[in-house]
N, C-alpha and C positions, 0 to 999 in steps of 0.2 A: 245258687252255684252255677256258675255259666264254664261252657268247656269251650277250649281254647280251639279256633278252627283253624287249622293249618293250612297254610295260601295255599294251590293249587300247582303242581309240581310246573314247570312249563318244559314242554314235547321239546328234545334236545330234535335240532334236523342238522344230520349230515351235512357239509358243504357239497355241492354234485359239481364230476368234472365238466357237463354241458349243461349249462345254464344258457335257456334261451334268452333270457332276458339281459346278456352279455353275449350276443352273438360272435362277435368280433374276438373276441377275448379266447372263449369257449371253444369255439372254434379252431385258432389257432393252440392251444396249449394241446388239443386232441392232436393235432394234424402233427406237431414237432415232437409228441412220444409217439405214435404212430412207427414216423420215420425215422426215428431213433433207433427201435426195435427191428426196424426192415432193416436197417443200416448195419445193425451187430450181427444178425442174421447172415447178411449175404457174406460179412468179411471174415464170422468164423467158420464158413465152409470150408473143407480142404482140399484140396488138391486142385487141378486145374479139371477135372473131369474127365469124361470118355474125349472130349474135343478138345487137341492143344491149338488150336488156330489164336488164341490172343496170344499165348508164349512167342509166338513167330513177327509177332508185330514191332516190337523194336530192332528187328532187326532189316529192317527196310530201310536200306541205305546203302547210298555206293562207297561207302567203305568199312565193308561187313566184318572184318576181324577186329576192327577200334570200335566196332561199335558193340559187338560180342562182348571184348573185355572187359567194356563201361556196362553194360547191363549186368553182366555177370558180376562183378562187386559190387552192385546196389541193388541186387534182386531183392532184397527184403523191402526196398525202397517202394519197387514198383509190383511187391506180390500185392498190396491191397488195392491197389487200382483198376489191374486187372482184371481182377473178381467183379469187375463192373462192366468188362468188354467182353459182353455175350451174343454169338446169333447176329443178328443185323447190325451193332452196335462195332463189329469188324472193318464191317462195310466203310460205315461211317466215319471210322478213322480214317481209312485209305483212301477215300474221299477227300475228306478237311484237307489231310496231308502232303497227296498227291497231285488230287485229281480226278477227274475220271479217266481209267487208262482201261478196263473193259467193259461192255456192252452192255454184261447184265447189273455191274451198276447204277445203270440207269435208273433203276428200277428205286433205287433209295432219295430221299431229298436231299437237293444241291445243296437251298436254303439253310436248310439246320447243321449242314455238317461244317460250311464254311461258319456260319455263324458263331458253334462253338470252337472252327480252329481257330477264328478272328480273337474272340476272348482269350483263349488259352494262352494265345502269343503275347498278351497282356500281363496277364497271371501270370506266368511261368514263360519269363522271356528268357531266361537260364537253363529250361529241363534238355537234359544231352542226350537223353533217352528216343531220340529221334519225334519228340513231341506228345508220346502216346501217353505215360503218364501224366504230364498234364494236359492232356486234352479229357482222359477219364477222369480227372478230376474237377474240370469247368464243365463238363456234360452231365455228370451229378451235382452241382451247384445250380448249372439251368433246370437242370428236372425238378430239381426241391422249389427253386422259386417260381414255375410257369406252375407246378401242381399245386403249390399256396393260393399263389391269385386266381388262378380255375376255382379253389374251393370258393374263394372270396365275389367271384365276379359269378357262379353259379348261385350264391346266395342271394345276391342284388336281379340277376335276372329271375329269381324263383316270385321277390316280389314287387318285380314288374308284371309279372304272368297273375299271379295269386292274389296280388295285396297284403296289407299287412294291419289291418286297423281291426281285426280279433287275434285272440289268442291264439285260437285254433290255425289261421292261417299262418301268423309268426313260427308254429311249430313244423308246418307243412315245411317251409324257406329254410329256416335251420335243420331238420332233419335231412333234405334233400343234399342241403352241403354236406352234414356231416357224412353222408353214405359216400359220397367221393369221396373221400378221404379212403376207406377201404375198400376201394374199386378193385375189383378180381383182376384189373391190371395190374396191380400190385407192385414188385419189382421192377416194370417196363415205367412205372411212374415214378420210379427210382435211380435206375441205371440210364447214361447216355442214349435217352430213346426216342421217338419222336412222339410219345402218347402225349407225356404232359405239353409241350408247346401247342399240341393242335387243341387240347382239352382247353387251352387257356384262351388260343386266339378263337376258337368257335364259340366258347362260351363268351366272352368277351364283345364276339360280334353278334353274336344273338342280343346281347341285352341293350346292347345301341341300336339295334335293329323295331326291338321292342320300346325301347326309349321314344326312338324316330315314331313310331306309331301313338303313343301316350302325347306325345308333342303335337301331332296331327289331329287329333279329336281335338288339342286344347287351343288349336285356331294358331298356333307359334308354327305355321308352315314353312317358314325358312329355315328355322332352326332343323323339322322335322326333314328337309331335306338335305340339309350337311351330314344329319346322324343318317340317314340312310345311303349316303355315299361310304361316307366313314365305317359304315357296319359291309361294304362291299369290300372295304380295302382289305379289311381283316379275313373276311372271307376267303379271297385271294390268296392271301400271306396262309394259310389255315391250307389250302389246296398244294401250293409250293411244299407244302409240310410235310400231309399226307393228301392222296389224291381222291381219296372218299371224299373231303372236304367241298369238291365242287358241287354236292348232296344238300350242303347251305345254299345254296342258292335255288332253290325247289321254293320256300316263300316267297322270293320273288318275281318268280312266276305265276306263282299266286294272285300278287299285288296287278302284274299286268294284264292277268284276265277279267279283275274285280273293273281295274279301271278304264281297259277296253270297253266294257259292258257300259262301264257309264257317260266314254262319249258318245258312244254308238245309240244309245236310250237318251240322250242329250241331260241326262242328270249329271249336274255340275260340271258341264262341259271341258269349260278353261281350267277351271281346280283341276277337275282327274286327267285334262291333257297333260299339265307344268308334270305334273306327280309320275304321269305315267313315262316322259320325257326321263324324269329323274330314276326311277325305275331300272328301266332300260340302260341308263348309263351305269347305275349301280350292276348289274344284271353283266354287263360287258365287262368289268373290271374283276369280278365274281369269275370270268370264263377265261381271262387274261392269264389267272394265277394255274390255269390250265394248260392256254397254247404257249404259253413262253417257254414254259422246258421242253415243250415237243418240238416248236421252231430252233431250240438250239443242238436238241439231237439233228433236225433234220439237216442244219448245214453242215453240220458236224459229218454226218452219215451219209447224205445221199448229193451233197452237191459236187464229188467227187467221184467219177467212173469209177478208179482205180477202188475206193474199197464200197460203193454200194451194196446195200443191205438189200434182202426181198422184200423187208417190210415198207421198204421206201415207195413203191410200186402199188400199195395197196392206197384204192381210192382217197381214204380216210391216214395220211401215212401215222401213227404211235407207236413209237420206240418202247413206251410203259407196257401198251399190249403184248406188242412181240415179246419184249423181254418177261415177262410174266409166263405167258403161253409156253414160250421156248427151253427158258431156263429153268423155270420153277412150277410149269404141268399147270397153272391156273388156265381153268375152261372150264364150261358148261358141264358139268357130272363126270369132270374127269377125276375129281377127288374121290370120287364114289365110288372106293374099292372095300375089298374085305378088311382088307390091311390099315385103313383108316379107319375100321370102326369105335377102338376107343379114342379116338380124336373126338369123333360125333357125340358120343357120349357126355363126353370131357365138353363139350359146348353147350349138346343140350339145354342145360339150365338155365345159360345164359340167351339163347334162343328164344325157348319159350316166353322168358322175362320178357324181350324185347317186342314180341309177338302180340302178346298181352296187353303188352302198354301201348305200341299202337292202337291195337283194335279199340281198345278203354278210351284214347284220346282223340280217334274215328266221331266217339259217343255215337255210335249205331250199332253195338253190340257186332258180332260177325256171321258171316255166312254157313259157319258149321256149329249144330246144337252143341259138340264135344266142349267147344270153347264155352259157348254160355255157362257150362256147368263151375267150369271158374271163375267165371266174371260175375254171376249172380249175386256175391255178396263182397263187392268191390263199388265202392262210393266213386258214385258217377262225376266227370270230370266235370269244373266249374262251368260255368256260362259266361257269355256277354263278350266282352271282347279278348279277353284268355284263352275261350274255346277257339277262338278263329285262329290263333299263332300254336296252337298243342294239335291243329288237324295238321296246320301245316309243317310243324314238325313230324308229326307219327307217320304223314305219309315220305319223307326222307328216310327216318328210324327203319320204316318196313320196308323201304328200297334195298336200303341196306343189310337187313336181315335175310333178305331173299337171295342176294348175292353174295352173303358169307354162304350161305345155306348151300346154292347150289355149282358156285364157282371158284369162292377163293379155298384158300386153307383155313379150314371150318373152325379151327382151333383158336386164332386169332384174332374172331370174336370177344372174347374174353379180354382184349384189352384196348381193340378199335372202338367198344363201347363205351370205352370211356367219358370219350368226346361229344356225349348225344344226351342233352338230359333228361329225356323224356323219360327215361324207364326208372330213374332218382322218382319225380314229382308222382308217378305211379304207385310207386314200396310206399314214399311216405306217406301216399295218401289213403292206400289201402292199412297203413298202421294207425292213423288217426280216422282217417275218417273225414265228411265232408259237412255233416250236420252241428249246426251250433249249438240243438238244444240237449246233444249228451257232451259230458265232460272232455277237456282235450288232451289227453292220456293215452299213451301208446292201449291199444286194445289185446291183451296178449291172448288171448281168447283167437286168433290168429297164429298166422305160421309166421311171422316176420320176424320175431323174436331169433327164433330158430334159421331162417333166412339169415339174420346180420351175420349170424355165428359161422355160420358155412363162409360165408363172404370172407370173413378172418379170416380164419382159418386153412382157407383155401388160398389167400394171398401170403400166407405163411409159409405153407406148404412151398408154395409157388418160387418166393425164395428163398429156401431151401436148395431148390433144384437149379433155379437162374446162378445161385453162386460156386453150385458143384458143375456148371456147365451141362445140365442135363436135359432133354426132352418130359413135357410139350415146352416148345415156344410160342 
């Protein structure tokens, strides 16, 4: 009598919405529910908020009763756009629109705002609404497409830094994108804002930057010095944007002390002379996308008696300083009152993150035991020529952490980070880990799990409030 053996069931597996082994795909199909969900979010908030400053903006025009009447019979037209004109995004309009017609708009980029009124008057060469609704609406179509390519061109730089020939590292590159995607900038990578353009051109010159370097070990040194021009231009454009961005050019400073050192020591004299030539011109064009809006406040401002400014008199003249200092309290521990404390709070997290991943991408642990006690069971950052481009980012990252910390508006953190990806390659590597001989499996046996969730959630939250018009910004 023989019994009949029943074939062996086969293990049904789920399909997963992130499949590393389809990055591109994966990738995007997270990023566009994502910002689907952000999108429903912001537009079924209601009312205009404690702040009506966007209500007032179509009404910017010299002939304010026709233009009253035309807003007023398509207010339903432009109520959902507006839910997109928040906080500095005001600015920005009357910018595009106008101009610059006061002082402390200085403070906002020329670049992005002409940009998107260039677009708009494309798109919407019809809107009678004095432009604003279709300018809010090409300022959410730039922020969806500059935060796509930032996820896409952070993936490509993750392996260029990492590689990709194990699994484990493949997971590293993909995780690191997918954590952009839910960047505690949240809504500001949403609404007409300047995070996602500078996320996209920083990241974007980062990985040409890195490019230029993998081209340079590989003997293609003409090549490696076009990418390293090319990765200055973006730089520039990235600075015009926001002006943290001239913090990208801290690598190549790098590059000029490495190859100072080697003509000076006559190792590879002529090579690291061309290099360091090219450097240096990289390095100027990096600082260009800095003096060029301060040269044009300054003819603007001081090369006429009649309305000279004080700031014009100062050794060093910047319009951005003044304007910061004057209008908006930015200084040295001038944010450091009672009255800011839950702003501090509200940063916190994001501080320390940034703090961390520094000192982790230092790889020399820090100067105060406190920190080791966190770092102790944090997989030490690669080696070989990855480590040399993650010091020279950590020490921009901690520039920058030091001056949200003790001079801007501490809050702001939370979505200036956007643009820096070192505190990404950090989460994901303290969720996988860096050894190849254990499995390559998020470790939940950690707090990262619990970390994504806050992140969500907190970007949720976040628009929530951006679409009721409500504090923090």
């Amino acid at each position: 009598m023989t019994t009949a053996i029943s074939p062996k069931p086969t293990a049904f597996r789920a399909p997963c919405l992130l499949d590393p082994n389809q990055p591109v795909k994966s990738l995007s199909i997270a990023f566009w529910l994502w910002k689907i969900l952000l999108f429903v979010i912001i537009i079924s908030c209601p009312g205009l908020g404690y702040d009506t400053s966007s209500s007032l903006l179509p009404y910017q025009s010299n002939d304010v009763v026709d233009v009253i009447s035309s807003v007023q019979s398509k207010q339903e037209y432009i109520s959902i756009p507006l839910k997109f004109l928040r906080w500095d995004s005001i600015y920005f309009v009357h910018i595009g629109r106008i101009g610059y017609v006061f002082e402390q708009e200085w403070a906002f980029s020329y670049t992005y705002s002409n940009l998107v009124n260039y677009l708009s008057s494309f798109l919407f060469p019809s809107d009678d609404s004095n432009g604003v609704a279709g300018f809010a609406v090409t300022g959410v179509i730039v922020s969806h497409v500059a935060h796509y390519l930032s996820v896409l061109a952070l993936y490509r730089l993750s392996i260029n830094v990492f590689g990709h020939d194990t699994q484990r590292k493949r997971l590293v590159c993909f995780l690191a994108a997918a954590l952009h995607i839910i960047s505690p900038a949240g809504a500001f990578l949403t609404a007409p804002y300047m995070e996602a353009p500078f996320s996209f051109l920083n990241f974007t010159g980062l990985y040409i930057y890195s490019s230029s370097h993998i081209d340079l070990n590989s003997g293609k040194r003409s090549l490696s010095h076009v990418k390293l021009l090319l990765s200055g231009c973006f730089f520039a454009v990235a600075t015009t944007v926001r002006s943290n961005g001239i913090l990208s050019g801290i690598p190549l400073v790098f590059d000029a002390l490495i190859h100072s050192y080697d003509i000076v020591s006559r190792r590879y004299f002529w090579a690291a002379g061309i290099r360091l030539c090219f450097v240096i011109l990289s390095g100027c064009i990096v600082a260009l996308g800095f003096a060029v809006p301060q040269y044009l406040a300054y003819t603007t401002f001081c090369m006429d008696d009649n309305i000279s400014r004080p700031w014009c008199q100062s050794l060093v003249p910047s319009i951005y300083g003044w304007v910061q200092a004057h209008y908006w309290g930015v200084g040295f521990l001038r944010y450091w009152t009672v009255s800011n404390i839950p702003l501090f709070l509200l940063a916190a997290p994001m501080l320390l993150i940034l703090l961390l991943s520094s000192f982790w991408a230092m790889g020399a642990g820090t100067p105060a035991s406190a920190f080791n006690i966190f770092l102790k069971s944090v997989p030490a950052p690669p080696s070989g020529p990855a480590s040399t481009l993650l010091t020279r980012l950590a020490v921009a990252q901690f520039i920058l952490t030091a001056m949200a910390l003790t001079s801007y508006h501490v809050q702001i953190v939370n979505r200036i980070s956007s643009g820096y990806p070192l505190w990404y390659w950090y989460l994901a590597c303290q969720a996988l880990g860096t050894s190849e001989r254990t499995p390559p499996t998020v470790k939940y046996k950690n707090h990262f799990p619990a970390l994504v969730q806050v992140m969500a959630i907190y970007a949720l939250v976040q628009g929530v409030l951006f679409g009721s018009f409500l504090p923090p910004a």
